[in-house]
C-alpha positions in Angstrom: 1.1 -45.9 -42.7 4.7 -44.4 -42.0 6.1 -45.4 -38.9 8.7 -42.8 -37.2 11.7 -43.7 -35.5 10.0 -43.1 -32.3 7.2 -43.0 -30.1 5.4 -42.4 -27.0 2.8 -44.6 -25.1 0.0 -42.6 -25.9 1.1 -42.2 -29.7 1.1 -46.1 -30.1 -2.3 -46.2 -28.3 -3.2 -43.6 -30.7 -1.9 -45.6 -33.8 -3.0 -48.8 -32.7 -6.9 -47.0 -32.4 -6.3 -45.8 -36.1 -5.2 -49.0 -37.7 -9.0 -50.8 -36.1 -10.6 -47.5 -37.7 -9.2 -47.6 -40.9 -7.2 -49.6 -43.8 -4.0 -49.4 -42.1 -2.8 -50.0 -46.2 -4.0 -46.6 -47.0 -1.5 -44.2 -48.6 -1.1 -41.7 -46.2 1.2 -40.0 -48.8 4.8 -40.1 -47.4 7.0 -43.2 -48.6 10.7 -43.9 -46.5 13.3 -46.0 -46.4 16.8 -46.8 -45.1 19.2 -44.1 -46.6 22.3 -45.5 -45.1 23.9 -45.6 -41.7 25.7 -43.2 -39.1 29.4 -44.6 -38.2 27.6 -45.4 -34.7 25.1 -47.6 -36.6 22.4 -45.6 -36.1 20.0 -46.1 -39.1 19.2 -42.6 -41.2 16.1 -42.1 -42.7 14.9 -40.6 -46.2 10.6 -39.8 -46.2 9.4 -38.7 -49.3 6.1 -36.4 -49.7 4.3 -36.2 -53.0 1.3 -33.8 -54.0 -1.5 -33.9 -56.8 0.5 -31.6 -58.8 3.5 -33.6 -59.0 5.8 -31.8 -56.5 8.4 -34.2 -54.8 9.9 -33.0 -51.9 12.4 -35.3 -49.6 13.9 -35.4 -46.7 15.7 -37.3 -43.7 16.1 -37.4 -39.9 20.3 -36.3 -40.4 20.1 -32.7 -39.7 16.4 -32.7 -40.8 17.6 -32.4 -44.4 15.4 -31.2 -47.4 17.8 -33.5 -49.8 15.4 -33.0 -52.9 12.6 -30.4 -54.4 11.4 -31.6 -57.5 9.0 -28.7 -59.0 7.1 -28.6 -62.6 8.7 -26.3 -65.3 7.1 -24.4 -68.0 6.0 -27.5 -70.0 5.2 -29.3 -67.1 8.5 -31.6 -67.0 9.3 -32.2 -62.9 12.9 -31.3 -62.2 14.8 -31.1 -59.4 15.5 -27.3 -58.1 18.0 -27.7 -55.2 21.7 -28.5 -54.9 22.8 -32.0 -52.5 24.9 -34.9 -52.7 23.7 -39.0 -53.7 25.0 -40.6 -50.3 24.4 -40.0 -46.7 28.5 -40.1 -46.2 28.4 -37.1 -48.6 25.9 -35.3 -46.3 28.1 -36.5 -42.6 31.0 -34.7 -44.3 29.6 -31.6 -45.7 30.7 -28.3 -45.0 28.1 -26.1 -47.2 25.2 -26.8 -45.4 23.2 -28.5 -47.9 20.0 -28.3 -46.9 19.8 -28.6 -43.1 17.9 -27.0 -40.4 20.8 -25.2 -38.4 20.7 -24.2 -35.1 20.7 -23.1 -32.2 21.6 -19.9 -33.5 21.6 -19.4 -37.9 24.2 -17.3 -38.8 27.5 -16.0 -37.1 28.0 -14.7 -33.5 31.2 -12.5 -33.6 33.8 -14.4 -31.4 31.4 -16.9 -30.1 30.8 -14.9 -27.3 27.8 -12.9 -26.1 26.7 -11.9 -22.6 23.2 -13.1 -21.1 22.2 -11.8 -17.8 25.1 -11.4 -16.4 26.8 -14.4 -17.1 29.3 -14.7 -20.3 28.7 -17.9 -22.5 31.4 -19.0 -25.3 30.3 -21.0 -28.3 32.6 -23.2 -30.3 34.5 -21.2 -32.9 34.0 -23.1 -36.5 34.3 -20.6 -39.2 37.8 -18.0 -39.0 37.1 -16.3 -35.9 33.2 -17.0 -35.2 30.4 -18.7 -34.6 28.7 -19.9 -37.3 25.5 -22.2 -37.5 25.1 -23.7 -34.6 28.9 -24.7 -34.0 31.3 -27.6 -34.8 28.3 -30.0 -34.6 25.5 -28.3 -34.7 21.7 -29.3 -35.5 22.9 -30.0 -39.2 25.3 -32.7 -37.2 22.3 -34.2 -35.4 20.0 -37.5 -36.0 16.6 -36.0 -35.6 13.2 -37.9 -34.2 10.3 -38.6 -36.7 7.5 -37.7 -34.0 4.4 -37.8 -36.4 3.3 -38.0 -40.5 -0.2 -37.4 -42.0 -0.8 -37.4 -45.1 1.2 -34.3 -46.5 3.5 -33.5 -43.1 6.3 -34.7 -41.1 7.1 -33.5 -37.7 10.6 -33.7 -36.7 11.7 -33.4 -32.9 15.7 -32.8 -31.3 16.3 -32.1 -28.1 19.8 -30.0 -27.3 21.2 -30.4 -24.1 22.1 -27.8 -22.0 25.9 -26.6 -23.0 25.5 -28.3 -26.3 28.3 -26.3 -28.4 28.5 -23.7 -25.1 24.7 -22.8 -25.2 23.2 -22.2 -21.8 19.3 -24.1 -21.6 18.1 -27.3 -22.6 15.7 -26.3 -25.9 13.4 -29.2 -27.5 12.6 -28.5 -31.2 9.5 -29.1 -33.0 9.7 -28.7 -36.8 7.0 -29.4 -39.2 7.1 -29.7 -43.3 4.0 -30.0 -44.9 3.7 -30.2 -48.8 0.4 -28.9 -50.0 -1.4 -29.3 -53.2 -0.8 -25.8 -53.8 2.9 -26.5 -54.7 3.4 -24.6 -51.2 6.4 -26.5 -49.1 5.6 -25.0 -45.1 8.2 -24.7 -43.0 6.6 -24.7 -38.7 9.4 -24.2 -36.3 8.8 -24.1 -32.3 10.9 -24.3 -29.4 10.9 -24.4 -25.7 13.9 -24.0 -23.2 14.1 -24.6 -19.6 16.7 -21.8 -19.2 17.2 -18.3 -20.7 19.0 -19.0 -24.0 18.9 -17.3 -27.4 17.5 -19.7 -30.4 17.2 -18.5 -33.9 16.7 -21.3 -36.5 15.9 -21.8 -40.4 16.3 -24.1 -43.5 19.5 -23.6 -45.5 19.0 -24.7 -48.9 20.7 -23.3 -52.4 18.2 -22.8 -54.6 19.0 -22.9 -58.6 15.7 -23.0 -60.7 16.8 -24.1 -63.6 19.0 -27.1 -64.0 20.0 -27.7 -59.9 23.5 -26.5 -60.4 24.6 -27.5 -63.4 24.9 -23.6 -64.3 25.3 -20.7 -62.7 22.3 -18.3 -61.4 23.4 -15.0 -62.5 20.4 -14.5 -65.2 17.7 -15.6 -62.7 15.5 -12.2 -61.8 15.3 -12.2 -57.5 13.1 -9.5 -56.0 14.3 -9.1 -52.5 11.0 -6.9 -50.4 14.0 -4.7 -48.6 14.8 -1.3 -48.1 17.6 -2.2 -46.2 20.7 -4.3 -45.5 23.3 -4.9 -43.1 26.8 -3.6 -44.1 29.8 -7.0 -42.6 33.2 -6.7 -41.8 36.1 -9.1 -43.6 34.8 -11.9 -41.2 31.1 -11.4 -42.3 29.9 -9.7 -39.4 27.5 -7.2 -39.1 29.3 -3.4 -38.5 25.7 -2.7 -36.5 25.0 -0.1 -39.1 21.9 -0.7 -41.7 21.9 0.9 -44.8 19.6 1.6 -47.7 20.1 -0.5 -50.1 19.0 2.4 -53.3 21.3 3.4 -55.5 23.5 -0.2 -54.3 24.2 -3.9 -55.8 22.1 -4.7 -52.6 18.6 -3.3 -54.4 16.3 -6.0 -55.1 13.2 -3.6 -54.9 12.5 -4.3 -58.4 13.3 -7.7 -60.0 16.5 -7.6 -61.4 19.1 -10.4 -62.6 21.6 -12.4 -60.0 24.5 -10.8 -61.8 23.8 -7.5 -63.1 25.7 -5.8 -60.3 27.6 -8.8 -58.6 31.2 -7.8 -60.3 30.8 -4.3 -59.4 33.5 -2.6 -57.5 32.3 -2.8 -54.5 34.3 -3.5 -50.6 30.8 -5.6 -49.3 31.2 -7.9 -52.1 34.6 -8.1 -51.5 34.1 -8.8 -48.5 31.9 -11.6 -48.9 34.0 -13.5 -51.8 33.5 -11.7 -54.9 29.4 -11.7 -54.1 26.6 -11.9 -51.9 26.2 -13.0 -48.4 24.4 -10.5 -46.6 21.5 -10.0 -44.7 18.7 -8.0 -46.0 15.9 -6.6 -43.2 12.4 -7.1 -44.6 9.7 -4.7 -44.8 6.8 -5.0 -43.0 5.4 -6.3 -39.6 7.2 -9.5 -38.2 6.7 -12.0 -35.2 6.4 -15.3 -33.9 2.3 -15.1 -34.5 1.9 -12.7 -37.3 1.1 -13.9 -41.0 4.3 -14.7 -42.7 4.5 -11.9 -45.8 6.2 -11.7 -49.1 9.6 -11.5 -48.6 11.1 -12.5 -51.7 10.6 -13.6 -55.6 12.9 -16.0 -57.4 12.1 -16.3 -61.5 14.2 -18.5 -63.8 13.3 -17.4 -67.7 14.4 -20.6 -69.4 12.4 -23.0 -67.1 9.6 -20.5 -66.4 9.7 -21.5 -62.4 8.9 -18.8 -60.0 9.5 -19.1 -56.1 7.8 -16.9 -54.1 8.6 -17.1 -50.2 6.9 -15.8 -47.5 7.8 -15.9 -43.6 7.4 -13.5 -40.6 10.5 -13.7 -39.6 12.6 -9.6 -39.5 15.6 -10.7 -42.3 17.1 -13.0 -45.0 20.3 -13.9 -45.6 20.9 -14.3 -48.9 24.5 -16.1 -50.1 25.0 -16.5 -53.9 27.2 -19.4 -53.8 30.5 -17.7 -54.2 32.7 -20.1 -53.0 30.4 -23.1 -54.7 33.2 -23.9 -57.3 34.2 -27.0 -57.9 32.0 -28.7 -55.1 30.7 -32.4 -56.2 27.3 -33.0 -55.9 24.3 -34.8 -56.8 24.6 -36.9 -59.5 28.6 -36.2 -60.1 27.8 -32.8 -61.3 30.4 -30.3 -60.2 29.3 -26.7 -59.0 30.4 -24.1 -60.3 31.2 -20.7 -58.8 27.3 -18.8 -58.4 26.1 -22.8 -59.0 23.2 -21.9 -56.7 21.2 -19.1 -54.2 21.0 -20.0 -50.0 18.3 -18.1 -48.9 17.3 -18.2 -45.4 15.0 -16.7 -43.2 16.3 -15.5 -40.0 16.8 -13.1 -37.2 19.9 -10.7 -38.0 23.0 -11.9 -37.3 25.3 -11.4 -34.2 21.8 -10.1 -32.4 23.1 -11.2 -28.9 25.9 -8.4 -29.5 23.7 -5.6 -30.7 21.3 -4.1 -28.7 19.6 -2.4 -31.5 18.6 -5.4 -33.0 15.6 -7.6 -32.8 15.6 -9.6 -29.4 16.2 -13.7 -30.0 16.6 -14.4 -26.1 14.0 -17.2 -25.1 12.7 -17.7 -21.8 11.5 -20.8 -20.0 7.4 -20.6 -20.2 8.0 -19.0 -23.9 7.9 -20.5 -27.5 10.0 -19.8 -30.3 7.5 -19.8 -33.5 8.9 -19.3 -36.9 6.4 -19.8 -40.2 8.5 -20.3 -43.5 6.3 -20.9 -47.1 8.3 -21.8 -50.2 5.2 -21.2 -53.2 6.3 -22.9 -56.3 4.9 -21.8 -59.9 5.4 -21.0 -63.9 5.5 -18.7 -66.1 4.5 -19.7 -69.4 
């Protein structure tokens, strides 16, 4: 049985109850051990879920990281599918956002600044101008609490204080990962606040199907369910205007290859770096409690993986890696430039400052709900 960092009372009476009912030797499933320290001494964490199918998926309490997703390929050979770094140091220092949870608020907020009420709040400033993540030490900067495993799930708990990187409300996350023997890696998010605040989380992992970054992406086929996308300034934010994406590098409708249209003359991927990172809105009905839908396809030809994602969230974000090059990761391999794909489900960015957009305000006696399925499979 894996024991978390912490627990209540009632969850060691709970526990204690188990262990007289059953073999408290049984595999539940999830192995973990030490992955290094925190400069404060603080122990981190890496848990490790397996499934019949020979999915590995791991992760640890810094940031809630997904360090590892090992999926079957065409002829069955398990191989890891993300990029990330060997040490926990590594992961303390990164910039890029290797597989985290971030939060409060995914994506940029123009300025940092955004009205509530009718009180202004300012947000620390951590990328050019904006807000970006969550802030300088956002939850990707935070030692999360194991609160419970079973035998294909973790549950992660943080609490942010109130004024944590200039938010207003104290919000306790809940975040569950569950590995199923469907090759299907679930993704539960929920959050409470005990004062109007805004809260828009997700996973941000780069994805490369193939070899985890030792290439680039630009022949894997995506298929992005969007009609539309949201046009950014220089600094990556939103103009407020959403456009069809037909007749654009930005249509995904069909399947189509990373790169066929990522060189193209074009002032958005300028913009962005000489590619993609842009928000597209996804069709379809969204919402805390509705059934996540398709929202997008990712299909590597040489290893025959697919990824198909589902959520109910309104948008992805979708960055192509652009400014990947020469970034060391895992196992000494250096990334090139469109090494890997960041996908993220999300709320659109900057929604505090336009009115037009989807709501992420939270109120005390609410629940932020977010549902996130990564569905991994082959083409032979």
């Amino acid at each position: 049985m894996v024991m978390c960092r912490s627990f209540n009372a009632a969850m060691l009476f709970l526990i204690l109850l188990l262990a007289f009912t059953f073999d408290a030797s049984a595999d539940t499933g999830i192995t973990k051990k030490v992955f290094g320290k925190l400069p404060d001494n603080r122990s981190v964490y890496i848990y490790t879920l397996n499934n019949k199918s020979g999915m590995e998926v791991k992760v640890m309490d810094w940031g809630a990281t997904i360090v590892s997703v090992k999926t079957p390929d065409k002829t069955g050979t398990v191989g890891e599918v993300t990029l990330g770094y060997d040490t926990l140091d590594e992961y303390i220092n990164d910039k890029s956002y290797f597989g985290p949870i971030v939060g409060r608020y995914a994506n940029r907020i123009a300025k940092g600044k955004f009205v509530l009420g009718d009180k202004a709040y300012a947000l620390a400033i951590n990328n050019g101008p904006n807000h970006l993540h969550g802030g300088i030490e956002g939850f990707n900067k935070k030692l999360w609490n194991c609160d419970a495993t079973g035998n294909n799930f973790i549950i992660f708990k943080l609490v942010s204080k109130s004024g944590d990187q200039g938010y207003p409300g104290k919000l306790t996350v809940r975040l569950r990962y569950m590995l199923t023997d469907d090759n299907e890696l679930i993704i539960k998010y929920y959050a409470t606040t005990d004062k109007t605040t805004i809260a828009a989380l997700t996973w941000h992992p780069y994805f490369n199907l193939k070899d985890a970054g030792k290439s680039a992406v630009l022949n894997e086929q995506l298929k992005i369910y969007s009609e539309l996308y949201l046009p950014v300034d220089s600094t990556l934010i939103p103009t407020g205007e959403m456009l069809k994406v037909e007749g654009t590098p930005f249509d995904f409708g069909s399947a189509k290859e990373v790169g066929k249209d990522i060189s193209t003359d074009n002032e958005q991927l300028k913009n962005a770096g000489g590619g993609y990172d842009h928000c597209w809105i996804i069709k379809g009905v969204f919402g805390p409690d509705e059934k996540p839908r398709p929202v997008l396809e990712l299909y590597d030809p040489d290893s025959g993986r697919i990824m198909t994602m589902f959520s109910n969230e309104p948008a992805l974000q979708i960055y192509s890696g652009n400014y990947l090059s020469g970034t060391k990761g895992r196992g000494g391999i250096i990334y090139p430039k469109y090494g890997a794909l960041v996908i993220e489900a999300e709320h659109l960015p900057d929604s505090p400052n336009e009115p037009i957009f989807p709501s992420v305000i939270l109120n005390p006696g609410e629940e932020y709900k977010q549902t996130t399925i990564y569905r991994f499979s082959v083409k032979k």
